[in-house]
DRENLUM-955394 format. One record per atom (N, C-alpha, C): x, y, z; residue in one letter. Coordinates in pm, whole numbers, plus 50000, padded with zeros to 5 digits. Layout:
BEGIN
XYZA;...
END
This chain:
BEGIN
192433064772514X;193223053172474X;193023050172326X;194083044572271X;194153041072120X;194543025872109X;193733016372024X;193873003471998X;194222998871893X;195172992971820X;195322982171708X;195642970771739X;194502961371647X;194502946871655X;195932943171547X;196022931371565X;197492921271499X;196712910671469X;196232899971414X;195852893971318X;196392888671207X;196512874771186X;196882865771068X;196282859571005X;196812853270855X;196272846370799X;196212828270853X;197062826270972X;197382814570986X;198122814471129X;198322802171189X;199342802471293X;200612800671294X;201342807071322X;203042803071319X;203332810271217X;202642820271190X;203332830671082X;204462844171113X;204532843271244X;205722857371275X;204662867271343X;203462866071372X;202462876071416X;203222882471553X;203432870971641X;204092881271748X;204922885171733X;206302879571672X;207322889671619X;207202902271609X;206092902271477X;205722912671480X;204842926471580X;203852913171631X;203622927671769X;204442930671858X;205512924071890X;206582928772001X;207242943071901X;207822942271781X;208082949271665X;207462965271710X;205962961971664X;204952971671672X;204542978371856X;204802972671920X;205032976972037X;205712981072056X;207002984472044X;208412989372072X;208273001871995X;207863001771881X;207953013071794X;206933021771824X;205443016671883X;204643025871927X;204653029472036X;205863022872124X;206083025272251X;204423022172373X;204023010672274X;202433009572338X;202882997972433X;201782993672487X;201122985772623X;200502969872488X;200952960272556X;200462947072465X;199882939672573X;198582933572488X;197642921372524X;197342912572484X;197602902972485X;196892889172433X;195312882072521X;194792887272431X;193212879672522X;193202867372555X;193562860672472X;193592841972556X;194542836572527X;195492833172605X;196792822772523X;196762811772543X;196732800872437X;196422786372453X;198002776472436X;198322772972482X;199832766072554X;200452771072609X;201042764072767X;202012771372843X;203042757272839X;203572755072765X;204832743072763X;205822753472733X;205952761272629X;206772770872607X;206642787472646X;208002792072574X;207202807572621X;205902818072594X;204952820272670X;203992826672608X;204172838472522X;202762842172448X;202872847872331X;203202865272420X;202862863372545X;203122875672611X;204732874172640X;204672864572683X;206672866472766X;207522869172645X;206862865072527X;207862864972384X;207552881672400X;207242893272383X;206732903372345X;207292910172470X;206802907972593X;207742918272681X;209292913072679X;210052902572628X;211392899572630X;211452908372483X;211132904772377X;211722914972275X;211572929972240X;210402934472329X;210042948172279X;210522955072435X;211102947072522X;210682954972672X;209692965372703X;208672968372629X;206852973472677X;206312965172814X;205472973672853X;204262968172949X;203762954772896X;203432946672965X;202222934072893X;201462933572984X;200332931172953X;198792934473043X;198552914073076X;197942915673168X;197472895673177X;196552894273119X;197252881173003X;195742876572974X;194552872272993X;193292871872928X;191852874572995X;191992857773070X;192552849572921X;192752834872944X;193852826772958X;194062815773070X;195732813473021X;195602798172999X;195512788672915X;194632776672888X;196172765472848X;196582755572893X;197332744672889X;197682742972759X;196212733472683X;196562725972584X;196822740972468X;197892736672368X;198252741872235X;197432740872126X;196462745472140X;194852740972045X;194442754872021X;193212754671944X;192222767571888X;191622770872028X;191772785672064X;191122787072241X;189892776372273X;188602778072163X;187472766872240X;187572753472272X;188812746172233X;188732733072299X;190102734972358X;191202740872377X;191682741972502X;191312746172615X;190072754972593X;189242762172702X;188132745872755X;187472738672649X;186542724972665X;187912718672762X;189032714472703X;189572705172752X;189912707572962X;189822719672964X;189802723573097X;188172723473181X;187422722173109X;185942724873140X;185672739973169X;186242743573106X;186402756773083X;185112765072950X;184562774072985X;183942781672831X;184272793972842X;185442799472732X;185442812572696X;184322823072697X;184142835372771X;183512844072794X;183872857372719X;183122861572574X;183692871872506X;183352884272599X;182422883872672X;181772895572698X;183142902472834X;184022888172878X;184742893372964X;186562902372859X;185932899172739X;187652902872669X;187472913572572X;186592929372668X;186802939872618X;188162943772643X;188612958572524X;189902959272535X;190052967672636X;191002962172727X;191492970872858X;191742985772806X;191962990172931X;191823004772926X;193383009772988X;194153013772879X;195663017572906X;195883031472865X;197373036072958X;197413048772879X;198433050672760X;197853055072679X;198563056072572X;198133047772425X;198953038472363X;198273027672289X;198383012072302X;197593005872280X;197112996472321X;197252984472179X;198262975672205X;198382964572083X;197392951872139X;196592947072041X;195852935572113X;196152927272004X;196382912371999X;196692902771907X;195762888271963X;195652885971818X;194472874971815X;195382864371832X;194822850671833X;194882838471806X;195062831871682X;196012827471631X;195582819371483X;195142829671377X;194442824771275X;193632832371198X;192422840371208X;191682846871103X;190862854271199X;189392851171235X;189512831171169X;188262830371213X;188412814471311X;189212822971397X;189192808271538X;187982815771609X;187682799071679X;186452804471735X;187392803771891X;186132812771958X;186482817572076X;186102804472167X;184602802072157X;183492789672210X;182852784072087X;181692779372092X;181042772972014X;179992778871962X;180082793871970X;179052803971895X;179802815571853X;180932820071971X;182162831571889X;183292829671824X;183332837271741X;184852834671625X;185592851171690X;186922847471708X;187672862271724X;187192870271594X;187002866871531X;186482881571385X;185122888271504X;184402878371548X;183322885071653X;183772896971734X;184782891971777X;185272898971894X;185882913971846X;186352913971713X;187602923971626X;186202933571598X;185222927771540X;184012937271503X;183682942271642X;183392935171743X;182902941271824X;183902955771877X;185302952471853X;186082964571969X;186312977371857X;185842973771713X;186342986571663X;187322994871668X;188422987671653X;189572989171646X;189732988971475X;191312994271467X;191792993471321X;192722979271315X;192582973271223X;193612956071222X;194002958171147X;195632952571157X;196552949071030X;196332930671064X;196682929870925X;196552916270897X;197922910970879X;198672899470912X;199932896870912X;199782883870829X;200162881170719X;200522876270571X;201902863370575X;201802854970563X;203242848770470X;203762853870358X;204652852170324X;204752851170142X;205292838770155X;204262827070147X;205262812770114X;203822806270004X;204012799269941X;202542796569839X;201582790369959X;200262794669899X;199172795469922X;198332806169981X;199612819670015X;199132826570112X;197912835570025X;197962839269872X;197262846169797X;195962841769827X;195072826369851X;193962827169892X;193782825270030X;194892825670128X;194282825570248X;194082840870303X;195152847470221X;195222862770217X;193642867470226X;193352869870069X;192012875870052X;191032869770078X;190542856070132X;189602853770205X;189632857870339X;190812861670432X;190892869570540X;190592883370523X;190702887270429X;190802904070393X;188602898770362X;188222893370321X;187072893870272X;185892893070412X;186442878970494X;186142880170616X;185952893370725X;186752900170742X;187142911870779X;186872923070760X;186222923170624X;185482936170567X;183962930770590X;183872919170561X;182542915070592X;181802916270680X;182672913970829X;182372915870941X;182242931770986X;182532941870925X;183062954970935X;184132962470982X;184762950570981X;186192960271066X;186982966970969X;187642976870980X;188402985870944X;190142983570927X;190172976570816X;191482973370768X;192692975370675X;194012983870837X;194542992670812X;195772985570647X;196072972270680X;196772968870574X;196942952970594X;198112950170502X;198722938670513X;200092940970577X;200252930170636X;201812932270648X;202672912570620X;203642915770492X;204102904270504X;204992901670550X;205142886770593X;206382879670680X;206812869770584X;208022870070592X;209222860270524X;210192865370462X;210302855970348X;211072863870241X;210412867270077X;211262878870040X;210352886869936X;209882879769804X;208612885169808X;207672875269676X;206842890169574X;207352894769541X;207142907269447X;205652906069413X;205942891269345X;204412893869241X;203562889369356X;203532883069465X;202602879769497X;201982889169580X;202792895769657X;202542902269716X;201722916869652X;202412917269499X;201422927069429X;199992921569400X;200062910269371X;198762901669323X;197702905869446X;197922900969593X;197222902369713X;197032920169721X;197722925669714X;197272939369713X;196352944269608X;196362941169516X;195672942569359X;194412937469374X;194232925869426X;192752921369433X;192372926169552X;192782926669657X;192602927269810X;192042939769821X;192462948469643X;192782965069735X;192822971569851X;194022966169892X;194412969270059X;196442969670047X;196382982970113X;197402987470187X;198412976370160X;199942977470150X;200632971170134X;201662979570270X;201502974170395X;202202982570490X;203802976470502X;204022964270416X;205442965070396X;205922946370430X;207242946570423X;207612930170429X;209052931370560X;208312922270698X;208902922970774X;210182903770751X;211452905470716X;212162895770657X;211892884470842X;212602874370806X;212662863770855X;213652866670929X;213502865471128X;214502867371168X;215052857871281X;216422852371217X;216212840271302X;216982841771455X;216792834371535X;217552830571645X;217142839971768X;216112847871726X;215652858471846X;215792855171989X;216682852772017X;216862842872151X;217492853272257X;217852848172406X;218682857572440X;219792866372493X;220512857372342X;221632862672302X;221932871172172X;220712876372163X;220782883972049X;219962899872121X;219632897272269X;219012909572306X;220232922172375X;219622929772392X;220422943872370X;219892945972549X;220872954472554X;220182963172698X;218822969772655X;217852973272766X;216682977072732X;216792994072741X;216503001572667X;216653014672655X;215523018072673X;214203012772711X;212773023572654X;212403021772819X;212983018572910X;212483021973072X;211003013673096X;210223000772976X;209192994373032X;209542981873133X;208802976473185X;208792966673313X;207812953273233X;208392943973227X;208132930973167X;207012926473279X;205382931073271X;204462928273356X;203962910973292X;203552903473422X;203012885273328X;201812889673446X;200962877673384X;199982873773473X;199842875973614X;198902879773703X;198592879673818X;199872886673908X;199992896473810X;201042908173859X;202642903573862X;202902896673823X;204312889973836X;205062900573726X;206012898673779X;206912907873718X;208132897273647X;208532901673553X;209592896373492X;210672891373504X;211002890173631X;212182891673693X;213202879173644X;211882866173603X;212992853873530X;213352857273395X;213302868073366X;213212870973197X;214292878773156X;215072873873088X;216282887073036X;215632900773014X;216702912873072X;215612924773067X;216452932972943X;215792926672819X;216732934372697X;215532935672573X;215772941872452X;215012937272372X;215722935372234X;215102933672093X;216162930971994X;216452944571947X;217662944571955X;217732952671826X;217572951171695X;217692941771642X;218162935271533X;216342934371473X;215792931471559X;214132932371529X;213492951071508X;214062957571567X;213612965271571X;214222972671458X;215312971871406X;216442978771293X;215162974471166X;214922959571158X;214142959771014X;212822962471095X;212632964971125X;211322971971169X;210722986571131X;212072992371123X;212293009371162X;212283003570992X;212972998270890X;213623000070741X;212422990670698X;211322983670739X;210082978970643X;209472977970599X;208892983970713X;207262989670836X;206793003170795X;205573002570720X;205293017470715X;204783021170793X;205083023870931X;204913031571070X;203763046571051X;203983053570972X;203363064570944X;201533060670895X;201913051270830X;200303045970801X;199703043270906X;200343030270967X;199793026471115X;199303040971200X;199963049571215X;200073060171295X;198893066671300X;198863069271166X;197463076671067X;196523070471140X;196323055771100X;194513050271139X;194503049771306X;195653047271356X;195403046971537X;194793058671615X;195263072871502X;195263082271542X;193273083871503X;193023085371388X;191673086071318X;190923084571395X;
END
């Protein structure tokens, strides 16, 4: 089995966008270790509706819309890292964090814990809107610190030349490309599903309330952004 982590500088930056993106194109299996709000669609149902891939259940599935350790407190709940090794799939394996990369898990683990521990390769998923230049390379600093092996950046929005050179320049790290802003991913913008995966949720449920399509329109700037070949490289390594 082969693993890459997904990772941001922040929340609400396009991260799953992007792993549904990166799933489709690697034709891999996606996991989310703990997802914290179920008012809307989860970070899994978003990912098997746009990429139509496998989705594995998450380790955690927690109410409140918070950092996992106090949506996990608010249930009387304590996150267990030792239970959110990366499953064992065939083929490759997308795993995506929470938030940034230093949410804590409980009140002694931070997911950077968890990223060092699985030894995996991480891309880091970026804004270009201001401020991202120091939330950028203090994530990139975090991350090397911890030892993980980091395959690039990847930015979300719309295009910021210099900044995005600036963050690569100091960061010295990979510039794996700028995935644009895509709106309305809804689903009426999904396509018939061509890649033959089964929209798996929690406790074996199958997809069946879920449109069975994925974007095209996500996947077109995906294929024209994305330096796919890099990714390819370190999954493979």
């Amino acid at each position: 089995m082969s693993a890459i982590v997904v990772t941001g500088t922040d929340t609400g930056i396009g991260k799953t966008v992007f792993s549904a993106g990166l799933t489709a194109a690697l034709r891999a299996n996606y996991w989310k270790p703990v997802q914290s709000g179920l008012e809307e669609e989860t970070d899994s149902q978003v990912v098997a509706r746009l990429s139509g891939r496998p989705v594995l259940p998450e380790g955690y599935l927690l109410q409140l819309p918070a950092s996992p350790h106090l949506s996990a407190e608010a249930e009387g709940v304590e996150i267990d890292p030792d239970t959110l090794d990366l499953p064992k799939v065939d083929g490759v394996l997308v795993a995506e964090g929470a938030g940034g990369v230093m949410v804590p898990l409980n009140r002694e683990v931070l997911y950077l814990d968890l990223f060092a521990r699985w030894r995996a390769p991480v891309i880091l998923c970026a804004r270009t809107q201001l401020g991202t230049i120091n939330h950028t390379l203090l994530s990139l600093q975090a991350l090397r610190g911890a030892g993980c092996d980091v395959v690039g950046v990847v930015f979300i929005g719309e295009a910021e030349a210099q900044v995005e050179e600036t963050i690569c320049q100091f960061g010295k790290i990979t510039h794996l490309g700028r995935l644009p802003m895509i709106k309305g991913l809804n689903n009426a913008m999904l396509a018939p599903d061509l890649g033959g995966g089964q929209n798996a949720f929690p406790g074996g449920r199958l997809g069946a309330d879920q449109p069975s399509g994925r974007s095209e329109e996500l996947f077109e700037a995906f294929a024209a952004h994305i330096d796919l070949d890099t990714i390819k490289k370190a999954i493979q390594s």
